[in-house]
Residue frames as a rotation matrix with the C-alpha (Angstrom) as fourth column:
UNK 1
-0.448 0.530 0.720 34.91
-0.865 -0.053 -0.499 -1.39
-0.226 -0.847 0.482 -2.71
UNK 2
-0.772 0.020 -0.635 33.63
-0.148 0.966 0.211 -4.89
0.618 0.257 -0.743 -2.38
UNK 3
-0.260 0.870 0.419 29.93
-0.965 -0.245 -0.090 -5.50
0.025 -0.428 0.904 -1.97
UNK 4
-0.981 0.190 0.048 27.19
0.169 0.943 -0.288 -8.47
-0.100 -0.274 -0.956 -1.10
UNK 5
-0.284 0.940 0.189 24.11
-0.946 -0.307 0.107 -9.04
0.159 -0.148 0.976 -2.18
UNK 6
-0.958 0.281 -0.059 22.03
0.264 0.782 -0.564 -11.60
-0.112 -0.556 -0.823 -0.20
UNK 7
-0.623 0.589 0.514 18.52
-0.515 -0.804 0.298 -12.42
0.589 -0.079 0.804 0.41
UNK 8
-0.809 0.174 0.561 16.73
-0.568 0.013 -0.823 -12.52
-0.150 -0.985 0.088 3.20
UNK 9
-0.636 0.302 -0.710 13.92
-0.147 0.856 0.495 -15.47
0.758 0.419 -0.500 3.91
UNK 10
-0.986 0.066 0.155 11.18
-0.114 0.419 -0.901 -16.23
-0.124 -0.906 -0.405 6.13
UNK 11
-0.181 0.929 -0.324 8.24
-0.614 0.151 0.775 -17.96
0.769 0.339 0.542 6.88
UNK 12
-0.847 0.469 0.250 5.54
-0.236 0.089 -0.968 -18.44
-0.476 -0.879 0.035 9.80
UNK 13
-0.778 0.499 -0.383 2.73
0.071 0.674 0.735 -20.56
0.625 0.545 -0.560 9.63
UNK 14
-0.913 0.380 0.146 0.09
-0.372 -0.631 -0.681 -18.86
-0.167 -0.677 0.717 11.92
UNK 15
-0.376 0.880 0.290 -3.86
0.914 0.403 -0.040 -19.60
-0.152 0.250 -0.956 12.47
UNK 16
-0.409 0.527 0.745 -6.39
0.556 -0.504 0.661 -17.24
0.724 0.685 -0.087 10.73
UNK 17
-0.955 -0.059 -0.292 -7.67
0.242 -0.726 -0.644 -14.17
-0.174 -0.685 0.707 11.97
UNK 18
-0.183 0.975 -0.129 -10.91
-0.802 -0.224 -0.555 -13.87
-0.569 0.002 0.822 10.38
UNK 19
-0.797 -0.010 0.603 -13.05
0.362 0.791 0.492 -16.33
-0.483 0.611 -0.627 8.19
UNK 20
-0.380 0.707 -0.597 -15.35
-0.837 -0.537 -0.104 -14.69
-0.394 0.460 0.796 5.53
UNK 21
-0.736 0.279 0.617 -18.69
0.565 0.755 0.333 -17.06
-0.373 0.594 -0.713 3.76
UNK 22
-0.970 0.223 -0.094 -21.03
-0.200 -0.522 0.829 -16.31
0.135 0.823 0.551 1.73
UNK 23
-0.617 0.778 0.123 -24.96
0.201 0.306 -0.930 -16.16
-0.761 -0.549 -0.345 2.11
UNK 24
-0.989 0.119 -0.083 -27.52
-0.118 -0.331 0.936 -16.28
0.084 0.936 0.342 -0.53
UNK 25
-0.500 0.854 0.147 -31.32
0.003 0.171 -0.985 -15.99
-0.866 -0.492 -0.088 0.47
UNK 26
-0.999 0.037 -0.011 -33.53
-0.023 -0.350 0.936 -16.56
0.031 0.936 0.351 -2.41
UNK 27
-0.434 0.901 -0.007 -37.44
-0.397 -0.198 -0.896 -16.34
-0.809 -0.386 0.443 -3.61
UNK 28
-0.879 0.322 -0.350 -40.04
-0.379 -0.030 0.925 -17.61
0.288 0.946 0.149 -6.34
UNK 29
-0.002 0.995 -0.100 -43.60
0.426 -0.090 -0.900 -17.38
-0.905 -0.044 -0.424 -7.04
UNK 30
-0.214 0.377 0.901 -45.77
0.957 -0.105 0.271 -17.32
0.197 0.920 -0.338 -10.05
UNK 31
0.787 0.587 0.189 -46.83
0.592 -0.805 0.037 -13.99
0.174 0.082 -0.981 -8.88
UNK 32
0.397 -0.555 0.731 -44.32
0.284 -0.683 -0.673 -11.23
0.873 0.474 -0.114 -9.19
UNK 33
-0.066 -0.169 0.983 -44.72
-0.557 -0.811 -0.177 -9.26
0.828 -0.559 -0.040 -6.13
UNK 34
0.838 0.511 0.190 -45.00
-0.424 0.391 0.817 -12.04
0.344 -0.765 0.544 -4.51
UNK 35
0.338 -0.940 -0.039 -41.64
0.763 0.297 -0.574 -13.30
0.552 0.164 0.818 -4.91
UNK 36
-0.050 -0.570 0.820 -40.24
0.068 -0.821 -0.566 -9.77
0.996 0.027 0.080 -4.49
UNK 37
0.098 0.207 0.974 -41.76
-0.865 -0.467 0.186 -9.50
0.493 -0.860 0.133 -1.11
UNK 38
0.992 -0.118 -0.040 -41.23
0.117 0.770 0.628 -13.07
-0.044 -0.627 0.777 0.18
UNK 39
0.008 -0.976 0.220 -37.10
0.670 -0.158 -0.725 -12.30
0.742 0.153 0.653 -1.14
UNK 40
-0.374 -0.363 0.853 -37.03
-0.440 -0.740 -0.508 -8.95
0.816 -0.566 0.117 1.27
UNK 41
0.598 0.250 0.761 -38.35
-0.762 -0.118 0.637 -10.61
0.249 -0.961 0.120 4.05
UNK 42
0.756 -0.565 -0.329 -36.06
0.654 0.640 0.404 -13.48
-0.018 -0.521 0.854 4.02
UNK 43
-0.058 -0.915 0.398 -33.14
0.547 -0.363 -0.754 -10.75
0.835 0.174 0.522 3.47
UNK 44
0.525 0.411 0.745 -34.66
-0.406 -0.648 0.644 -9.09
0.748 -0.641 -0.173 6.58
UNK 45
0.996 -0.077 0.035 -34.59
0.027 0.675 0.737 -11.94
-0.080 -0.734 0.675 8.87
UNK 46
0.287 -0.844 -0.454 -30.67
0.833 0.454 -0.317 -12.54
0.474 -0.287 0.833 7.87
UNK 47
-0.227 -0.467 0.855 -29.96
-0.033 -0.873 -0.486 -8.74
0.973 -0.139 0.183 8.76
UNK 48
0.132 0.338 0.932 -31.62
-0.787 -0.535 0.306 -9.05
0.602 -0.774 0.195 11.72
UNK 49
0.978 -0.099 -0.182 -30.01
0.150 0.943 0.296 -12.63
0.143 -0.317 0.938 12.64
UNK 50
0.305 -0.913 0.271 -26.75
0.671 0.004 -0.741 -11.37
0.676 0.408 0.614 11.78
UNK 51
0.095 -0.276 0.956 -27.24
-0.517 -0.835 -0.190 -8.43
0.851 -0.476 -0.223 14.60
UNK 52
0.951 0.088 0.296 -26.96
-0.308 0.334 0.891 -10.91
-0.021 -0.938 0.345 17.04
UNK 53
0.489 -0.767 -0.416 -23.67
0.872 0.407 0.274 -11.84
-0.041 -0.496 0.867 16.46
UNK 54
0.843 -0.360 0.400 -22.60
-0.078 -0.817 -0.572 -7.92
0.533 0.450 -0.716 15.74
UNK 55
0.570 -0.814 -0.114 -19.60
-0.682 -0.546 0.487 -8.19
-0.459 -0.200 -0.866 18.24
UNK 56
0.215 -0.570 0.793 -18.54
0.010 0.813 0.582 -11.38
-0.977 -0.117 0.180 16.29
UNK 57
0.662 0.213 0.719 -18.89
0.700 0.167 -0.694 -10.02
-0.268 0.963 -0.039 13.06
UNK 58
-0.415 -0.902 0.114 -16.01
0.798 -0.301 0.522 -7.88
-0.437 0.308 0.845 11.17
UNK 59
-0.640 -0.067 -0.765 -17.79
-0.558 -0.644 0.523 -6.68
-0.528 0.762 0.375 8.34
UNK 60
-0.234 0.898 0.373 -20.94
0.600 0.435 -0.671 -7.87
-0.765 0.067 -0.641 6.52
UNK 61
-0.636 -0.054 -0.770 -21.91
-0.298 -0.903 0.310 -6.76
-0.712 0.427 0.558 2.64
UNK 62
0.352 0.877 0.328 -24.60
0.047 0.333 -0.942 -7.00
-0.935 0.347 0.076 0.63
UNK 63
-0.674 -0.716 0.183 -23.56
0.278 -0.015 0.961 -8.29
-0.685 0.698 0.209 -2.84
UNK 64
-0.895 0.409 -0.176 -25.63
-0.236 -0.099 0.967 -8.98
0.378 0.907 0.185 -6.23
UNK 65
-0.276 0.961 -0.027 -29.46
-0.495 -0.166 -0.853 -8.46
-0.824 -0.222 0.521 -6.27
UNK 66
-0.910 0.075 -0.408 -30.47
-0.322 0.491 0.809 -10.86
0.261 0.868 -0.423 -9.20
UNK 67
0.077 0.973 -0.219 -34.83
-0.466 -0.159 -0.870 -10.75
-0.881 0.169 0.441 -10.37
UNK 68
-0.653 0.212 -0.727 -35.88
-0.755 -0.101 0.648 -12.67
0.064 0.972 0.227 -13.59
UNK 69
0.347 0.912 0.219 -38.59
-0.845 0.405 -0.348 -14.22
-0.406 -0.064 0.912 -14.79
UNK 70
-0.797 -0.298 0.525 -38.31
-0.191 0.949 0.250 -18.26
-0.573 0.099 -0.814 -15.81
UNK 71
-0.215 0.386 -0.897 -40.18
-0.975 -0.139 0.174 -18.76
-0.057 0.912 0.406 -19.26
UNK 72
0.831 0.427 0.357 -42.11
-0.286 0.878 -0.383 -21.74
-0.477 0.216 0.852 -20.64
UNK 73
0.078 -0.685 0.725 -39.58
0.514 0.650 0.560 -24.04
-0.855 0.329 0.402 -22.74
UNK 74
-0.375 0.119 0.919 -41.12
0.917 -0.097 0.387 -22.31
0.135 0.988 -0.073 -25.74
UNK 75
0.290 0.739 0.608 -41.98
0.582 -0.641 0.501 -19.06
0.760 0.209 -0.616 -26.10
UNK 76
-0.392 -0.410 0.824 -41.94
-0.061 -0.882 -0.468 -15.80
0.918 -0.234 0.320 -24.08
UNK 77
0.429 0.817 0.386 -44.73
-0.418 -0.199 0.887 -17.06
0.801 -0.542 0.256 -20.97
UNK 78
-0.611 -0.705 0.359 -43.27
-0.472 -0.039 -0.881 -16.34
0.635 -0.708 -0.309 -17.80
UNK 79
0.002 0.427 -0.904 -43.97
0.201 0.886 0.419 -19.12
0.980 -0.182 -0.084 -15.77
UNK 80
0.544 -0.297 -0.785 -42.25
0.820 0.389 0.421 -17.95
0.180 -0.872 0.455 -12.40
UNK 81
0.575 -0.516 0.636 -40.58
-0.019 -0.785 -0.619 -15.17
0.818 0.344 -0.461 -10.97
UNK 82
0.680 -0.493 -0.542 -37.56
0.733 0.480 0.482 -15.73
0.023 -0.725 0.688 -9.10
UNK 83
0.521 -0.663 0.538 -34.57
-0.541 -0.744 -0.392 -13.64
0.660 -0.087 -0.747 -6.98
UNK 84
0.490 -0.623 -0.609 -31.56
0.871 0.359 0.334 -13.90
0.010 -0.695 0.719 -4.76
UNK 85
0.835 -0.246 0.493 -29.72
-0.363 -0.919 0.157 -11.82
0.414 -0.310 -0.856 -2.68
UNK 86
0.274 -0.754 -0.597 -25.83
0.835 0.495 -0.242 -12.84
0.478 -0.432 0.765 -1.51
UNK 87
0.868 0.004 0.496 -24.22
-0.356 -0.693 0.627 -11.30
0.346 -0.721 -0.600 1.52
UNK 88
0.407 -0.768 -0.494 -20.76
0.429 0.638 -0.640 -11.85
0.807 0.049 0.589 2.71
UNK 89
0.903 0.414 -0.114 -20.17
0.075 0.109 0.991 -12.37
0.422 -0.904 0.067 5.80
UNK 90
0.276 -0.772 -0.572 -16.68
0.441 0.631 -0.638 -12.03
0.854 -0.076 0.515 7.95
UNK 91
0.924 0.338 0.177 -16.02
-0.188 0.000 0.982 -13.10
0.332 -0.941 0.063 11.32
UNK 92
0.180 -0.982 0.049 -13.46
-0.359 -0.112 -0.927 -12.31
0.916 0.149 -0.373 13.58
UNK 93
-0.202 -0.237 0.950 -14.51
-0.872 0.486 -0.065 -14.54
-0.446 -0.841 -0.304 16.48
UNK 94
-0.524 -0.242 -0.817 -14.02
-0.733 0.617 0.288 -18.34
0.434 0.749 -0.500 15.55
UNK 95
-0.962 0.062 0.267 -15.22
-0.159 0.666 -0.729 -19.76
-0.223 -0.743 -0.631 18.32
UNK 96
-0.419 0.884 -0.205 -18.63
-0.174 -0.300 -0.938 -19.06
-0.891 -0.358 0.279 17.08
UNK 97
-0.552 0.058 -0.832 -18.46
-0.753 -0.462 0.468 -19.72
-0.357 0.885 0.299 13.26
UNK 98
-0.896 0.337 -0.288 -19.42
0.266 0.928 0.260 -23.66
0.355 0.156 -0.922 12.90
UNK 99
-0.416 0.797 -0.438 -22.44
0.424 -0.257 -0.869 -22.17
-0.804 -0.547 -0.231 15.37
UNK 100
-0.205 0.186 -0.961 -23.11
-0.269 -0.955 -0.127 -19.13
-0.941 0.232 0.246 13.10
UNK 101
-0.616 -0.067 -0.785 -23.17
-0.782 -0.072 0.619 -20.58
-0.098 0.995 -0.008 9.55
UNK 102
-0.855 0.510 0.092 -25.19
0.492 0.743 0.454 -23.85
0.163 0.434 -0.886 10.24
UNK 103
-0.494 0.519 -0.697 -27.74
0.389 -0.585 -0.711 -21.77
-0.778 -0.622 0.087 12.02
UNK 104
-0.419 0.336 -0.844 -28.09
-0.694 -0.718 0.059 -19.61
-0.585 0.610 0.534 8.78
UNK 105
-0.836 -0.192 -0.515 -27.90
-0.541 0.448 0.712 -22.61
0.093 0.873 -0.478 6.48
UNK 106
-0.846 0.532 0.016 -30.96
0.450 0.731 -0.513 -24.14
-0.285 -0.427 -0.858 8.69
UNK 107
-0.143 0.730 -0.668 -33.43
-0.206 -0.683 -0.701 -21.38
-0.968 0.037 0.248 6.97
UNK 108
0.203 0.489 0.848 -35.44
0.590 0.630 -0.505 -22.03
-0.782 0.603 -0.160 4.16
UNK 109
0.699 -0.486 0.525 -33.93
0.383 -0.366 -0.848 -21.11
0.604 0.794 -0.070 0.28
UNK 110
0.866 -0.496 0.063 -30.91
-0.478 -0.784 0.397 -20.17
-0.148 -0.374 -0.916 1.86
UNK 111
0.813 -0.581 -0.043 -27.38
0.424 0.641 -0.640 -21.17
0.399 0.502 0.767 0.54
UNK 112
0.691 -0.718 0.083 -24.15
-0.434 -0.321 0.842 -20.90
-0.578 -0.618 -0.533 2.69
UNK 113
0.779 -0.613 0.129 -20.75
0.281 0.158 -0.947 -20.94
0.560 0.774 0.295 0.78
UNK 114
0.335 -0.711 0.618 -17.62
-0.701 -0.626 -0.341 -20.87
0.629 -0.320 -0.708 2.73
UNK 115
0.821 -0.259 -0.508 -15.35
-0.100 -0.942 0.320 -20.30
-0.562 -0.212 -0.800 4.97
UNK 116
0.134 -0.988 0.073 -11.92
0.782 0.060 -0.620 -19.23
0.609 0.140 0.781 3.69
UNK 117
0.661 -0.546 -0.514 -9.84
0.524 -0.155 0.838 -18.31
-0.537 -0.823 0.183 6.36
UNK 118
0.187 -0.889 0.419 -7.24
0.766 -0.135 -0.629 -15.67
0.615 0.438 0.655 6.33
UNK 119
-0.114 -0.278 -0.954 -5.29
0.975 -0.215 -0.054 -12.98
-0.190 -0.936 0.296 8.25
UNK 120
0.697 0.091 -0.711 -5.85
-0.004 -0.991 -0.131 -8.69
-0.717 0.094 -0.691 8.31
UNK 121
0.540 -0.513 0.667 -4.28
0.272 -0.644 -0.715 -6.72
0.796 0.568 -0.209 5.68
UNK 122
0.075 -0.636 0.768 -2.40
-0.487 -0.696 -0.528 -5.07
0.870 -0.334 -0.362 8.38
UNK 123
0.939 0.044 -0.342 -2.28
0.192 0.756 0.626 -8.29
0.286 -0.653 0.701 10.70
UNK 124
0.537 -0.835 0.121 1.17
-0.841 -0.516 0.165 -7.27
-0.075 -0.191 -0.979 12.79
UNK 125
0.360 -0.568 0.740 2.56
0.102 0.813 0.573 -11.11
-0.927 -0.131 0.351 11.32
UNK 126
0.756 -0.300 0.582 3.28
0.542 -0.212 -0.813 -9.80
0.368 0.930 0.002 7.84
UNK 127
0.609 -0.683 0.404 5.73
-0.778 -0.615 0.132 -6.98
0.158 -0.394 -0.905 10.54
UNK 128
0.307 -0.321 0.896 7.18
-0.584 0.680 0.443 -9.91
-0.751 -0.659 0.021 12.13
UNK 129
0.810 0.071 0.582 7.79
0.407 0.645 -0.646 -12.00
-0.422 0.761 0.494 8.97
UNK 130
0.874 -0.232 0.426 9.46
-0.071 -0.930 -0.362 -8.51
0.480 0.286 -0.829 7.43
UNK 131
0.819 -0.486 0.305 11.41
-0.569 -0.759 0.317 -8.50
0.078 -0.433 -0.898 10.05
UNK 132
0.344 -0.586 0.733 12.95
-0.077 0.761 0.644 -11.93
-0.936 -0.278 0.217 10.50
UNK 133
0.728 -0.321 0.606 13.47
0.680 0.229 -0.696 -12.01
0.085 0.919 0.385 6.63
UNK 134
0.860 -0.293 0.417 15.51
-0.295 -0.954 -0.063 -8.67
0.416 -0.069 -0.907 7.44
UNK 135
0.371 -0.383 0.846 17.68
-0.703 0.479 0.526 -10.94
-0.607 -0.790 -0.091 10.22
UNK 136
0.564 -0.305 0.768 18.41
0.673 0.708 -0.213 -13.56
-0.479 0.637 0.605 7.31
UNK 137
0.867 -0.249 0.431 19.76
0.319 -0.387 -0.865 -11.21
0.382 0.888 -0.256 5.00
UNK 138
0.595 -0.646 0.478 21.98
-0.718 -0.694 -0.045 -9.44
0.361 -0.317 -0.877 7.56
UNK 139
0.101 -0.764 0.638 23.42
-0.743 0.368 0.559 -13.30
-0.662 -0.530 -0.530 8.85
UNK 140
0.730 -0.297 0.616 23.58
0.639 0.616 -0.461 -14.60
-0.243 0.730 0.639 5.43
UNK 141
0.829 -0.493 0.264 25.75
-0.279 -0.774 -0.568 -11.10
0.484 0.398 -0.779 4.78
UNK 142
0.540 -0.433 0.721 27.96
-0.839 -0.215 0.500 -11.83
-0.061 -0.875 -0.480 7.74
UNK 143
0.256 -0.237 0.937 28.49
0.299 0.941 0.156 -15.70
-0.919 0.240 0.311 6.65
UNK 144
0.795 -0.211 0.569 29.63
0.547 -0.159 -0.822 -14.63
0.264 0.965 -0.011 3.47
UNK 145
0.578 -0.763 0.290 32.04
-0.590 -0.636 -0.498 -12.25
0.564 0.116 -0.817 4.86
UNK 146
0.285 -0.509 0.812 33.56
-0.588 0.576 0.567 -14.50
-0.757 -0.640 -0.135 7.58
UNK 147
0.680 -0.462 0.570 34.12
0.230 0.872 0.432 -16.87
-0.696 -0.162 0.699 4.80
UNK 148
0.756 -0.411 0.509 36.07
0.407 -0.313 -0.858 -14.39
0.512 0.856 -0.069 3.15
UNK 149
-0.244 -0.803 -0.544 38.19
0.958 -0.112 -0.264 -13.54
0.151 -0.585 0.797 5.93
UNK 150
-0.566 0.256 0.783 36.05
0.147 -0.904 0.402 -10.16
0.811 0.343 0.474 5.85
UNK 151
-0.285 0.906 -0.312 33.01
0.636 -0.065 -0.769 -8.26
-0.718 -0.417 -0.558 8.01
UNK 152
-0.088 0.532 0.842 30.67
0.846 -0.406 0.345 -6.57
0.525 0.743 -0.414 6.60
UNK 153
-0.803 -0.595 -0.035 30.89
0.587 -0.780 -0.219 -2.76
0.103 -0.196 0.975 6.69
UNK 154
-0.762 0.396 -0.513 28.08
-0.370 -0.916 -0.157 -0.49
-0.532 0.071 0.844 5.71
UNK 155
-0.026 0.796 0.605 24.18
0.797 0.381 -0.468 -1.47
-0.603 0.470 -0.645 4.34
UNK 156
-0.934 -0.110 0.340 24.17
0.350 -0.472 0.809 -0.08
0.071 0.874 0.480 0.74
UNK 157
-0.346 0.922 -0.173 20.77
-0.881 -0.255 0.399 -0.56
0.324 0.290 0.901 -0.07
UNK 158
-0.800 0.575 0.173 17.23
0.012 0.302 -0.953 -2.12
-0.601 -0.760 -0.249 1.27
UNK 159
-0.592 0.584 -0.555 14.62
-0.805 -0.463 0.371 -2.89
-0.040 0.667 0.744 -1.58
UNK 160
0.301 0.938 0.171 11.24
-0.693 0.338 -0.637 -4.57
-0.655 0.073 0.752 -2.68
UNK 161
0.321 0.253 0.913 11.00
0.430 0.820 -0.378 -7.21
-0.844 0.513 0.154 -4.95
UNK 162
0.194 -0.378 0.905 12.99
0.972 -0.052 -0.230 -6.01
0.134 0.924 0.358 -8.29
UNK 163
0.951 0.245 -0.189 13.42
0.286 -0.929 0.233 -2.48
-0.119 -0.276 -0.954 -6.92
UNK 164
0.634 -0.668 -0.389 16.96
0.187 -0.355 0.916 -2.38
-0.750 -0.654 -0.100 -6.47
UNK 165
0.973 -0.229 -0.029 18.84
-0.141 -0.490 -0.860 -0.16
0.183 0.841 -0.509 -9.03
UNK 166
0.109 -0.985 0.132 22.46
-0.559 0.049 0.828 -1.76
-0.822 -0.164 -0.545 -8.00
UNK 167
-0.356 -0.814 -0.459 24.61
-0.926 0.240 0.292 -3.81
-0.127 0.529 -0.839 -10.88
UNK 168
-0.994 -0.088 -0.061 23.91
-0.083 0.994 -0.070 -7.15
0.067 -0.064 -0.996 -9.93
UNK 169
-0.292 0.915 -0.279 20.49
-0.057 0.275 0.960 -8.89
0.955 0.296 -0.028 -10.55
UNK 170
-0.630 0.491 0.602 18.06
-0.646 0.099 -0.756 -9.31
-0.431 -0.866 0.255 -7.41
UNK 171
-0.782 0.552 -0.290 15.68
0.378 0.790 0.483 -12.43
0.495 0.268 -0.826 -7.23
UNK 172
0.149 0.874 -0.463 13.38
0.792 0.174 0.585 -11.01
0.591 -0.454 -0.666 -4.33
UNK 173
-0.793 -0.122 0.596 12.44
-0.051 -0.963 -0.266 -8.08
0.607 -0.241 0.758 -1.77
UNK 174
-0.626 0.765 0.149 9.92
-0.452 -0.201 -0.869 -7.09
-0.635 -0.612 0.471 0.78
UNK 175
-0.180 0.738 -0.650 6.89
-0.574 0.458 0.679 -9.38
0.799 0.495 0.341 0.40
UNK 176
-0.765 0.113 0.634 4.42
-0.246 0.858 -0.451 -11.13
-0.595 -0.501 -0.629 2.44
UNK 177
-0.330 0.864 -0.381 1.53
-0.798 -0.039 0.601 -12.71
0.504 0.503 0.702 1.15
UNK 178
-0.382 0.451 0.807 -1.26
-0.523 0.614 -0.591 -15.43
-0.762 -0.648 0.001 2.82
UNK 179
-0.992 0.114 0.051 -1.89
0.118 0.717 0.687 -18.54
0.042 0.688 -0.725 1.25
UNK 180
-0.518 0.842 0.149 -4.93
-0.724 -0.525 0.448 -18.93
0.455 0.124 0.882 0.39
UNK 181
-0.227 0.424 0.877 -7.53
-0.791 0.446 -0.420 -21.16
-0.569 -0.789 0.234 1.87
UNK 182
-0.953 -0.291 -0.080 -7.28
-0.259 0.654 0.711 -24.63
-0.155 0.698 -0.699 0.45
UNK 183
-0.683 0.727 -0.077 -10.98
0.726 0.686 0.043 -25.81
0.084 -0.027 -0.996 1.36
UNK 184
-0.566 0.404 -0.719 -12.42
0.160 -0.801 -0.577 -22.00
-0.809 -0.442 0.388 2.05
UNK 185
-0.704 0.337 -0.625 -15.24
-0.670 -0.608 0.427 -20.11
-0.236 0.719 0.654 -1.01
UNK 186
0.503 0.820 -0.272 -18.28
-0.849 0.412 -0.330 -21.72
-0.158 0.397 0.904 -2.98
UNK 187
0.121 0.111 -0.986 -18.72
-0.549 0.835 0.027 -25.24
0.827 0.538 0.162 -3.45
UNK 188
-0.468 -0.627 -0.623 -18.08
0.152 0.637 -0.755 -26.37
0.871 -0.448 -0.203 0.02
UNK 189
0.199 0.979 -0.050 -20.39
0.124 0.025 0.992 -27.39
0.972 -0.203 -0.117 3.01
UNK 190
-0.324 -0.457 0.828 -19.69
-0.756 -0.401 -0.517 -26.16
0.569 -0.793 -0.216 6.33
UNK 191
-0.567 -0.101 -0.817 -19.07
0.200 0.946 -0.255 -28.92
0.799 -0.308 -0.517 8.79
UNK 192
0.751 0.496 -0.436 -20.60
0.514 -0.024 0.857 -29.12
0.415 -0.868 -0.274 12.86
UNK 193
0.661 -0.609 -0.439 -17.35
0.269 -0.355 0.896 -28.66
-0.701 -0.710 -0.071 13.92
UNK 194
0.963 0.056 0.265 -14.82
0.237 -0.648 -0.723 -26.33
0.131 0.759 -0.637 11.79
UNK 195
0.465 -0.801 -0.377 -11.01
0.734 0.110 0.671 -26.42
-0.496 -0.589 0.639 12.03
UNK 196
0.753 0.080 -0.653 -9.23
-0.200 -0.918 -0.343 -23.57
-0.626 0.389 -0.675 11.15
UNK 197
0.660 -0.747 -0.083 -6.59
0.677 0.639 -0.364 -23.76
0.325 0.184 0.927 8.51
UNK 198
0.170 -0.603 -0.780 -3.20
0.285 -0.727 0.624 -22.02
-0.943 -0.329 0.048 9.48
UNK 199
0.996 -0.079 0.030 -2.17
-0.048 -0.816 -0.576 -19.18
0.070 0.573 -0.817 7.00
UNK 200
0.159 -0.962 0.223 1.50
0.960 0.204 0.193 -19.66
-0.231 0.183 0.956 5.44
UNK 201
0.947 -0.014 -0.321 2.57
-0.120 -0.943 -0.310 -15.99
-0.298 0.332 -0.895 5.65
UNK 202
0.194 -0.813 0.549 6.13
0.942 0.310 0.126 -15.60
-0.273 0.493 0.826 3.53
UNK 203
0.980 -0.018 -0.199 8.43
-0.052 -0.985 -0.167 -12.66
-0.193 0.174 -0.966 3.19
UNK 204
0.341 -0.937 0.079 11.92
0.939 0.344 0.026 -11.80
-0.051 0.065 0.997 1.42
UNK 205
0.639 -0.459 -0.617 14.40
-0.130 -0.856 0.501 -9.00
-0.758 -0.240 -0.606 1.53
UNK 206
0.671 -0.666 0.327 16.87
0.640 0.298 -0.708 -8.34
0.374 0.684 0.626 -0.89
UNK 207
0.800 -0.529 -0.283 20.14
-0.217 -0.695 0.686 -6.33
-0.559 -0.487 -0.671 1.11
UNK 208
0.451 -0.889 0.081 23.26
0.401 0.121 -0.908 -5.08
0.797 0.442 0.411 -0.89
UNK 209
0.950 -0.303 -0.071 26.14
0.073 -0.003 0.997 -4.65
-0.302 -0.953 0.020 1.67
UNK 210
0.293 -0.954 -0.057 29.94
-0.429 -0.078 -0.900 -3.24
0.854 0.289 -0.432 1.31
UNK 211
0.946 -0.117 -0.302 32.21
0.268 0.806 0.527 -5.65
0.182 -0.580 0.794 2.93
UNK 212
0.403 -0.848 -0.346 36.04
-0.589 -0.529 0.610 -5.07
-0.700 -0.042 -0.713 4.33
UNK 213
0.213 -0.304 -0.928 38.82
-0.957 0.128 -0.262 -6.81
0.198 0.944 -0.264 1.75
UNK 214
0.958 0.228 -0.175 38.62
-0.239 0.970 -0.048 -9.95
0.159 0.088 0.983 1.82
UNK 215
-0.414 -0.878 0.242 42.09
-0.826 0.474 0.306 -12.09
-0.383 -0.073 -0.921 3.05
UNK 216
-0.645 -0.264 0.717 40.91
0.069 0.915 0.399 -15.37
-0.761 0.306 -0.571 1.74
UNK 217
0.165 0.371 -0.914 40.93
-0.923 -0.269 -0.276 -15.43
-0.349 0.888 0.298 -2.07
């Protein structure tokens, strides 16, 4: 019996489904409780900014809480007493983000970090990808037999990335993955106006096929 193994290829360059940044509201004052209580009301105000865009928001979480005191140079005398709260933010209407982040960033102690763009975990272009990589494999199989004077008969086997337990090495399998965002996370200032980037989704197949006997050897 005379087999083929082939693999399958594809890739779609798509725009972003959501864009997630980062918010950080902070406080200080020489007086403790003062701080503490000037820090929960600015964390108030974003919770209760942020319900205005609730249908534009995905998903919203409250990260690290971070309190300490800020000491003389020398010694143990706390000079200051300072916090920050970070929230992370991700929106699944774009039209609205460049709006939404400068907005926040226009409040006082408040640090915006972001966006990086990308597509759902279950985003139905990782299916699509799958599938066309699925299509490669089966008309790279087919070109291979034709140029053996052959067709191809029966699909052996269908595996992931290194999965496949036939003879013959395998390089690749099911797989998508989304680039990441080149300009997206900390360290970067959100513009007026905010182009998304597109999202390089990639997927291979690896497909073993039995073929009829070859006539041209």
């Amino acid at each position: 019996m005379t087999t083929v193994v082939v693999r399958g290829e594809a890739v779609r360059d798509v725009e972003p489904e959501l864009a997630e940044f980062t918010v950080i509201v902070a406080a200080r004052d020489k007086d403790r409780q003062a701080a503490l209580a000037r820090l929960r009301e600015r964390a108030d105000a974003l919770r209760q900014f942020l319900d205005r865009y609730a249908e534009a928001i995905e998903r919203r979480e409250s990260g690290g809480l971070h309190v300490h005191p800020e000491n003389a140079r020398r010694g143990e005398k706390v000079t200051a007493y300072a916090g920050s709260v970070s929230t992370t933010v991700t929106v699944n209407d774009l039209t609205v983000l460049g709006e939404l982040m400068l907005s926040i960033a226009d409040q006082d102690q408040t640090h915006v970090y972001g966006p990086a763009w990308r597509l759902r975990d279950d985003s139905p272009v990782h299916r699509a990808a799958r599938r066309a990589a699925i299509g490669e494999a089966i008309a790279r199989a087919k070109e291979y037999a034709e140029a053996l004077g052959a067709r191809v008969e029966t699909l052996v086997e269908l595996a992931d990335p290194g999965l496949s337990r036939g003879p013959q090495p395998v390089a690749a399998g099911f797989e998508t993955f989304a680039a990441q965002a080149k300009h997206g996370g900390p360290g970067g200032a959100p513009d007026l106006r905010l182009d998304p980037e597109r999202q390089r989704v990639f997927a291979a197949v690896e497909a073993r096929f039995t073929i009829s006997d070859p006539t041209v050897l």
